[in-house]
VOTI-407089 format. One record per residue (C-alpha): residue number from 0; residue in one letter; x, y, z. Coordinates in steps of 0.5 Angstrom, whole numbers. Example, Ala and Ser with C-alpha at 12.3 -4.5 7.8 and 13.67 -1.06 7.14 Angstrom:
 resi resn     X     Y     Z
    0    A    25    -9    16
    1    S    27    -2    14
END
This chain:
 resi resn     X     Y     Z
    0    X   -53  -178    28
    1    X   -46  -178    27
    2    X   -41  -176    32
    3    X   -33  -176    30
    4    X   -29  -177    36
    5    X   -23  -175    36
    6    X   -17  -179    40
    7    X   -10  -178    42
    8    X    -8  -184    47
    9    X   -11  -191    47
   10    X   -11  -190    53
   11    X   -16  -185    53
   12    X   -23  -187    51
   13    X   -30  -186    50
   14    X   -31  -190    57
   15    X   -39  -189    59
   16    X   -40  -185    53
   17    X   -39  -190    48
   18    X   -46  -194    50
   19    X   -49  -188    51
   20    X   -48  -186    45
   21    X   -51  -192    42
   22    X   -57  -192    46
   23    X   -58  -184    44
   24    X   -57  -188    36
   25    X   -51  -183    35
   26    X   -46  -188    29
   27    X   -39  -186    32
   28    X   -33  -185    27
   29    X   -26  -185    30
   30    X   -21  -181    28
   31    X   -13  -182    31
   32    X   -10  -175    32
   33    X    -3  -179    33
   34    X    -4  -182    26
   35    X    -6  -175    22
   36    X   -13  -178    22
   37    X   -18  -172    22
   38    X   -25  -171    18
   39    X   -26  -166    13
   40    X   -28  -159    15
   41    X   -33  -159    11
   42    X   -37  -164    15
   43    X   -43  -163    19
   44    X   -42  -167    24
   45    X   -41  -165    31
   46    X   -34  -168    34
   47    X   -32  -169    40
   48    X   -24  -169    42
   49    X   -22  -174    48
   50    X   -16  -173    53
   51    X    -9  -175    53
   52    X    -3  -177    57
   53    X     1  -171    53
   54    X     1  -164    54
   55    X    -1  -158    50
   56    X     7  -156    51
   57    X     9  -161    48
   58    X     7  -158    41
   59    X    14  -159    38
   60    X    15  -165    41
   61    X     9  -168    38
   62    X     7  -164    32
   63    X     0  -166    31
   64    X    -2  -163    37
   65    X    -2  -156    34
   66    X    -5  -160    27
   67    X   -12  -162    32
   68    X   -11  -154    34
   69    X   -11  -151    28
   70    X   -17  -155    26
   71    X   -21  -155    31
   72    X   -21  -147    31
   73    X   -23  -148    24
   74    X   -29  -152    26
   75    X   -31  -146    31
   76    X   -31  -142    26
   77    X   -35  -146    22
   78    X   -40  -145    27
   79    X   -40  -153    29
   80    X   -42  -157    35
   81    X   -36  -158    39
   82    X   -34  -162    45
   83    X   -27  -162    48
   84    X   -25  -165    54
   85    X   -19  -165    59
   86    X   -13  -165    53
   87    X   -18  -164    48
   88    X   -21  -157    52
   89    X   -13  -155    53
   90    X   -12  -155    46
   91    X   -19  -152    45
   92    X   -17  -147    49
   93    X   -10  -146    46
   94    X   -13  -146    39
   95    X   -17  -140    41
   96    X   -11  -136    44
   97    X   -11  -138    51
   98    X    -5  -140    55
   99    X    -5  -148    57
  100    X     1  -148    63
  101    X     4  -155    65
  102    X     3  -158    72
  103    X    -1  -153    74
  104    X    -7  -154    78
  105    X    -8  -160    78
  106    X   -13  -165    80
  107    X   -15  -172    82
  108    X   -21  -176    83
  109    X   -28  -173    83
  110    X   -30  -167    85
  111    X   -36  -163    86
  112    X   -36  -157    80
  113    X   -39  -150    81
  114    X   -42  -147    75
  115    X   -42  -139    74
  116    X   -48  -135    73
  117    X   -47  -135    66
  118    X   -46  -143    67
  119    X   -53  -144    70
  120    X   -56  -141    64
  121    X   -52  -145    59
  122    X   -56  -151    55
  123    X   -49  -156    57
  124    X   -52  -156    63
  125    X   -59  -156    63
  126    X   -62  -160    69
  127    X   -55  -161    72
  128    X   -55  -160    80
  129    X   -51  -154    82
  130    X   -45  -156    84
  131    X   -45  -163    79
  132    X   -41  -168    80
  133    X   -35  -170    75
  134    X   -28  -173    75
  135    X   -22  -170    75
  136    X   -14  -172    73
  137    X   -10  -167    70
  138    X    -4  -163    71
  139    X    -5  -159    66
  140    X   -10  -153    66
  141    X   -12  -147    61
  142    X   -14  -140    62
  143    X   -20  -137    58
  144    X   -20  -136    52
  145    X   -21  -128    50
  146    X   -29  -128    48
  147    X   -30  -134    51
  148    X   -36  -135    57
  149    X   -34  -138    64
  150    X   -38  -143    65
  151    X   -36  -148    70
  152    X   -31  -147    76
  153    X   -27  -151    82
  154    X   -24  -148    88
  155    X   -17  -151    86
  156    X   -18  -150    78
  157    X   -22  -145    76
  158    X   -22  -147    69
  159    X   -27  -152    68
  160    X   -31  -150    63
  161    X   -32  -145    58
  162    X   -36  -144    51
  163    X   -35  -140    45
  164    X   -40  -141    40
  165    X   -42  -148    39
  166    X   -36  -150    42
  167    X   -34  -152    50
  168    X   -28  -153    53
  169    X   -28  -158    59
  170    X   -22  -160    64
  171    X   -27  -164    67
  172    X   -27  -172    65
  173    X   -35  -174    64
  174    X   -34  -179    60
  175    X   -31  -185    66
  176    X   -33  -190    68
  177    X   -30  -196    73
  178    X   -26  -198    68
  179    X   -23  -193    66
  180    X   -21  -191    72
  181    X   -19  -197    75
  182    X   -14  -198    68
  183    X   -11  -191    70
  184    X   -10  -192    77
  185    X    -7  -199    75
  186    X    -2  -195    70
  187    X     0  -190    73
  188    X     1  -192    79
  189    X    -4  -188    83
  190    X    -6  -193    87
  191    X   -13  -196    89
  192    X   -16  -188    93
  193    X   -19  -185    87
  194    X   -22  -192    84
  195    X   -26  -193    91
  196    X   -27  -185    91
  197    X   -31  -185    84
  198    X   -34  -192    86
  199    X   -36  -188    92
  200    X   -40  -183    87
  201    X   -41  -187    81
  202    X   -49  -186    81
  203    X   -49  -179    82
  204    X   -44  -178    77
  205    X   -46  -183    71
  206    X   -52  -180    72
  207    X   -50  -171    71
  208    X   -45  -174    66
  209    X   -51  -178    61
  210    X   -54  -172    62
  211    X   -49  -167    60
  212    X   -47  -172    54
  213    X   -55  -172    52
  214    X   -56  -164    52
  215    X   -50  -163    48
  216    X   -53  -169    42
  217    X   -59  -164    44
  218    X   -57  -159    40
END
C-alpha cells in the first residue's frame, strides 16, 4: 500500500510510524509542503500530514500553509483517507472552517486522552484503552469543525481529535518515539523533564500509538 506523508519541518518526522509503516508493507512517499510539494488530487492513496514548528496563523507568512489547507479540504471531499497530525490536524480543521488559535492551550509531554462517547465507537480507536496514552507538544489548538465528530478530548485541551468523513484531525503526537523527543528537548531548550517522562510511558504509549496507526491502514 502506498501512503503520501506530507511534512512541513525537518525537524518533525514520521518518528516510530516509520518502521511501523514498513512492517505494515506500506511504501511511503514523502512530499515537502514547504517546498510546494504535494501529490495529485486524484490519487487513491491515504495521506498523512505530519506536524511543524509553524503555526496555522502564519498563512501570510508562510503561504503554502493555506496551499496544504486548500488541498486538504479537497482531498476530504474526495472522500479519501486522511490522518492529520498536531499542525496537520490544525490546518485540517482550518481548512474545514474552524478556528486555530495561537498559544492557547497548550501542552507538553504525555498525557492520558479521554475519548468522547462517539470517540469509543470510532474505528480510530478500535482496542485502544479508555483514556489512552499519547504525547502531546503544541501551543496551538483548534476548535471543531461544524459537522465534525468530537472524538477525543484532555481536561486542558479539549480539541484533541475530531473526524469528518474519512478524515481525523489530532492534536496529539502518536507518532514519537525517544528520538524525536530527545531531538526536541535538546532544540528548544525544554530540558530533560518531558524526555524522562515519555521514557517513563514509552511502553504503553508505542503500544496504543501502533495501534492507532494500524486501524487507520486498516480501512
Amino acid at each position: 500500500m502506498l501512503i503520501d506523508v506530507i511534512k512541513f519541518d525537518e525537524k518533525v518526522g514520521l518518528g516510530a510510524f516509520a518502521e511501523w509503516l514498513k512492517e505494515m508493507n506500506c511504501e511511503v512517499r514523502l512530499w515537502h509542503a514547504d517546498r510546494g510539494e504535494l501529490p495529485a488530487l486524484d490519487a487513491k492513496t491515504k495521506v498523512i500530514l505530519l506536524g511543524g514548528y509553524m503555526g496555522v496563523n502564519e498563512r501570510d507568512e508562510l503561504p503554502y500553509l493555506q496551499r496544504v489547507a486548500d488541498w486538504s479540504a479537497a482531498v476530504v471531499a474526495a472522500d479519501r483517507y486522511l490522518l492529520a497530525i498536531c499542525l496537520g490536524g490544525q490546518l485540517l480543521a482550518h481548512a474545514l472552517g474552524a478556528q486555530v488559535h495561537s498559544q492557547s492551550r497548550q501542552e507538553r509531554g504525555v498525557r492520558y486522552v479521554e475519548l468522547t462517547t462517539t470517540g469509543r465507537k470510532d474505528s480510530l480507536f478500535a482496542g485502544l484503552p479508555d483514556p489512552f496514552l499519547s504525547f502531546e507538544w503544541h501551543n496551538d489548538s483548534f476548535d471543531l469543525p461544524n459537522e465534525a465528530q468530537h472524538l477525543a478530548q484532555t481536561d486542558h485541551c479539549f480539541g484533541q481529535a475530531f473526524r469528518y468523513r474519512n478524515a481525523w484531525g489530532l492534536q496529539f503526537h502518536p507518532e514519537v518515539d525517544d528520538q524525536v523527543v530527545a531531538d526536541w528537548c535538546q532544540k528548544t531548550g525544554a530540558g530533560k523533564a518531558p524526555l524522562l517522562e515519555f521514557r517513563r510511558y514509552q511502553a504503553d504509549y508505542l503500544q496504543q500509538s501502533r495501534q492507532l496507526l494500524t486501524n487507520f491502514i486498516a480501512h
